[in-house]
C-alpha positions in Angstrom: 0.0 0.0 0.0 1.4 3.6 -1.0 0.5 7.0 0.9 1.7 10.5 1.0 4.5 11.6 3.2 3.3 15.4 4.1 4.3 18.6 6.1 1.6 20.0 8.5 1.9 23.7 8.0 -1.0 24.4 9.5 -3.3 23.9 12.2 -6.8 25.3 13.6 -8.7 24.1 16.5 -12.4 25.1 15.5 -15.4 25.1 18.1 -16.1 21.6 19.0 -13.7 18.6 18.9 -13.2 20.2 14.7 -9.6 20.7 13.6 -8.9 22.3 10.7 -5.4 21.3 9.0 -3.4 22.2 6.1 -0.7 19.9 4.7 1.8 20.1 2.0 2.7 16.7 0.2 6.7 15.9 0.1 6.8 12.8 -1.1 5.3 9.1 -2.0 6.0 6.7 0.7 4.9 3.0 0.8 2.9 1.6 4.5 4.6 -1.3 6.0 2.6 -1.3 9.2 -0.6 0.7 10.2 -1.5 0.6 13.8 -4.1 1.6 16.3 -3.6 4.5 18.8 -5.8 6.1 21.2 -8.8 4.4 19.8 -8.4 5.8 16.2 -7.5 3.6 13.2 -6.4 4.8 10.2 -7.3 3.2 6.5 
């Protein structure tokens, strides 16, 4: 599986549990392992 490697540049907490963030893409980048933290999984 292939992703994106990317810079946060930025980041805004909105009203609620909402955050707003920009990112910039570097690179490709291939997953070798995706785990689970804090209760959020990411596919």
């Amino acid at each position: 599986m292939w992703g994106t490697i990317c810079k946060v540049k930025q980041m805004i907490k909105l009203p609620g549990d909402t955050v707003r963030v920009l990112v910039e893409g570097v690179s490709r980048g291939r997953v070798k392992k995706i785990e689970q933290e804090m209760g959020i999984s990411e596919q």
